[in-house]
N, C-alpha and C positions, 0 to 999 in steps of 0.2 A: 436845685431841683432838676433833676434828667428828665431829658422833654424828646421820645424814640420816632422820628418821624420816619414812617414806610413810604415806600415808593416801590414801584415797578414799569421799566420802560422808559425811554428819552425824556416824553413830555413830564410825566411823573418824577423824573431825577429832576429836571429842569425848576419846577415848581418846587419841589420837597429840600434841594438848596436856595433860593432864593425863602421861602419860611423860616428855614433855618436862621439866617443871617438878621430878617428880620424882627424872628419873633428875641434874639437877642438884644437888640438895639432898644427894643418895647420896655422888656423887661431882661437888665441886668441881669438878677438873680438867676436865672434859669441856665440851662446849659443841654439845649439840643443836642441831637446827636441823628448822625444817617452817616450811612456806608459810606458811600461815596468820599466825606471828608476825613472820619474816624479812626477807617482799618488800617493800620501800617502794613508795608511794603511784608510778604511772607507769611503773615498772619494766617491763621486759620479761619478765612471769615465765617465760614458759615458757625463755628465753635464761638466766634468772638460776637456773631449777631445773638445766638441763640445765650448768650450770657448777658447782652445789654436788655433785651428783654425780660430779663428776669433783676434787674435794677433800674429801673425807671417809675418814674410816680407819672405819668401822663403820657400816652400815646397819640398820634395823630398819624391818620393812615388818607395817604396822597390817591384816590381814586378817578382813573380818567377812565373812559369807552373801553380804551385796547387793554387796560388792565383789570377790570372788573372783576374776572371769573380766571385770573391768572394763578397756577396753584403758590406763587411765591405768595403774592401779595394776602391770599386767604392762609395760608400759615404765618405770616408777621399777626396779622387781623386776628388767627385764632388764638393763639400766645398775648398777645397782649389783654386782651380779654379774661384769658384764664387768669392771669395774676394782678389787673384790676378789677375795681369794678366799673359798672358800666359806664357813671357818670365822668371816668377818668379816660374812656376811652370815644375820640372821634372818628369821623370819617371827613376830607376835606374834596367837596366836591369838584375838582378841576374843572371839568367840560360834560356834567352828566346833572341830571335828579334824580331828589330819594325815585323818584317812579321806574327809572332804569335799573335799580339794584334789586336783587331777591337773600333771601336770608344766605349766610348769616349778615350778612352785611347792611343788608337791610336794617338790623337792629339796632344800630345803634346813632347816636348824635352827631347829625350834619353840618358840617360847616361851608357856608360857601363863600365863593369871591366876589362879596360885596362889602359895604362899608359897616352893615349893622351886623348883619354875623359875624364878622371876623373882629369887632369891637365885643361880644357874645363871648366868642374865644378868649379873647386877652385876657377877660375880667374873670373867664372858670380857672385858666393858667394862672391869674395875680392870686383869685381867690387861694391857692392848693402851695403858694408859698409860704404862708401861714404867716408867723413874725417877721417873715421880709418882704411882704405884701406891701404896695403901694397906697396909699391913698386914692379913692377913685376920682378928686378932682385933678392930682396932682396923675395918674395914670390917663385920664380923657387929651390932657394937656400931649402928651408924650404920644399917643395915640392920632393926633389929630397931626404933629408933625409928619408921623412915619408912613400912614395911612398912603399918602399919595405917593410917595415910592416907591412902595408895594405892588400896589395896583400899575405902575408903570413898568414895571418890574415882570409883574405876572401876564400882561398883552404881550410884551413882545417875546418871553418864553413862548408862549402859547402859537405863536405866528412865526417864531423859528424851528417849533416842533411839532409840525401836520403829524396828526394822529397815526399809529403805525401799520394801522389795520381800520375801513369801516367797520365799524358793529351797526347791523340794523338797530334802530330805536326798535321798541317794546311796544307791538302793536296792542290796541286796545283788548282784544281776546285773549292776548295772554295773561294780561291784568286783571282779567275777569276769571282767567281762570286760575289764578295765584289767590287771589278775592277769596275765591266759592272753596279752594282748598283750605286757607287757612281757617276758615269760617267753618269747614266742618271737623276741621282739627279742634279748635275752640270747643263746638258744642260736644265731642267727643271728652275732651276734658272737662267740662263742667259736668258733664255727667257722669265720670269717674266721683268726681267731690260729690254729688250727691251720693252716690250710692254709697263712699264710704260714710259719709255722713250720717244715713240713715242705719247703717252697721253698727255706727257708735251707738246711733239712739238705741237698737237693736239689744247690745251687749248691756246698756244700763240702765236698760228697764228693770232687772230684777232686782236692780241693788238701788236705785232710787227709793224704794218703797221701805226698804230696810232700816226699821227707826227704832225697833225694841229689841234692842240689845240686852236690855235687864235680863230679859225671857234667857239669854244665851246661858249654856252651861247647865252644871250640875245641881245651882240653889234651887231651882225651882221643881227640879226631876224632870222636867220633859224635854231634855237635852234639844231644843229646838234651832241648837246651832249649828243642826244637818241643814237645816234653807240654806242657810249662808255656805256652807262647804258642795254641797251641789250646785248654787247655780254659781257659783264662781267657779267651778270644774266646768261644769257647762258653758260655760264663758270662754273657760280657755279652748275646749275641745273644736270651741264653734271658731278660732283665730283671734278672738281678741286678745293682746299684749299684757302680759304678767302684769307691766305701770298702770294700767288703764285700771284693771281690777285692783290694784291695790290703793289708787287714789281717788277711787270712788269708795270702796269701805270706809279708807280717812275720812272720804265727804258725811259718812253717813254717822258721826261722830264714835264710831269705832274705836277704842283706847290700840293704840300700835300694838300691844300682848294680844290681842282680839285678832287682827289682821295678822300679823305671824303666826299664830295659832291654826284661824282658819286655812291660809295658803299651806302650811305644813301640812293639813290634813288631806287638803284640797290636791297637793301633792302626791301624796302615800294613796292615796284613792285612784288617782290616774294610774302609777304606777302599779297598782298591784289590778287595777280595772274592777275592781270591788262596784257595784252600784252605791255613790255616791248619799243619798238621801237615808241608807240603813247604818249609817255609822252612828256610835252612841254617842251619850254625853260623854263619855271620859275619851273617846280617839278627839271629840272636838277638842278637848283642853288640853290635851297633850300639847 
């Protein structure tokens, strides 16, 4: 299983090889991968990155202060994303909290450097090898050895590579205003679903009602299968989708010859703009 760790920046290389190395030693099976080790000498890296990203089953993206809003590290971040899904893809917090990050980065699963998220980590990676998955007593085991190598491993990266740039921390105002933005982002979306919602309800009111179907046609002479052919014109004129009106007739136990019939008619009426409700019995059965 290919395991694409991002990095951007000293401290981020520094940590993003040291995971590497380790998360190998955890779990055999796996087989990381980052620039720095990967790209042979001449290679097209930017061609040979932008092709490991599109063959990898789990991403982990190395985020420190100085690289947060770096445009590399948000292009690795947005590529790997697009080609998993979210639960495949992390963020591994070097020297920061989710509270310093804003979308997209923000979205996704944090890992940090302690004992019980990075134990968190090993077991979503054991879990995504599927038949060569470990046992999680026999993984805890294996875990508990390499853990503290790691962690000695990740201090003195950390304390050989002072941050490349301060970034102010994220005063509380900005939080509040990131808060109140997404939050009326949110209610602006929920109020998209309602309204379409009530659209839908809108469209199938007339065909809810719709249950004598015997009446349709020529048996009985009062061709009453003009309702049906208007408001299902009327339906479409008003936007709702050709699918929506043809599975709510099914709903309304309509034989399919019924609903072909009517959408045929219901067609030829638009196109020719005839009012709808003056059509006879026989343009309904056609």
């Amino acid at each position: 299983m290919k395991i694409f760790i991002s990095w951007s920046g000293n401290r981020s290389k520094a940590v993003a090889e040291i995971m590497s190395d380790w998360i190998k030693c955890v779990l055999q099976a796996t087989d990381p991968w980052i620039s720095t080790k990967h790209i042979e000498r001449g290679s097209l890296w930017f061609s040979e990155i932008n092709e490991k990203l599109r063959d990898v089953s789990v991403g982990i993206v190395c985020l420190t202060q100085e690289n947060k809003n770096k445009p590399w590290i948000l292009f690795e971040a947005g590529a790997l994303a697009k080609g998993l899904s979210g639960s495949r893809v992390c963020t591994f917090l070097v020297d920061l909290t989710p509270a310093d990050l804003t979308d997209p980065l923000a979205q996704f699963n944090h890992t940090h450097p302690d004992e019980r998220s990075m134990w968190e980590l090993i077991k979503t990676l054991n879990a995504c090898l599927a038949e060569k998955s470990l046992e999680e007593r026999v993984l805890s085991k294996i875990f508990e050895v390499y853990w503290p190598k790691f962690l000695a491993e990740f201090e003195v990266a950390l304390a050989a590579n002072e941050p490349g740039e301060v970034i102010e921390p994220r005063t509380p105002d900005d939080l509040m205003t990131e808060i109140l933005e997404n939050t009326r982002m949110l209610g602006k979306r929920i109020s998209e679903i309602e309204d379409r919602s009530r659209n839908r309800n809108s469209y199938l009111a007339p065909i809810k009602n719709w249950r004598d179907y015997k009446s349709f046609g020529p048996a009985n002479g009062q061709g009453s299968g003009s309702k049906y052919i208007s408001a299902a014109a009327k339906l479409m004129t008003e936007g709702a989708p050709e699918s929506l009106i043809i599975e709510q007739l099914v709903q309304t136990q309509l034989p399919p010859s019924a609903v072909y019939d009517i959408l045929k008619s219901m067609r030829s009426a638009l196109e020719s703009d005839v009012p709808t409700g003056a059509h006879s019995s026989k343009d309904s059965d056609e």
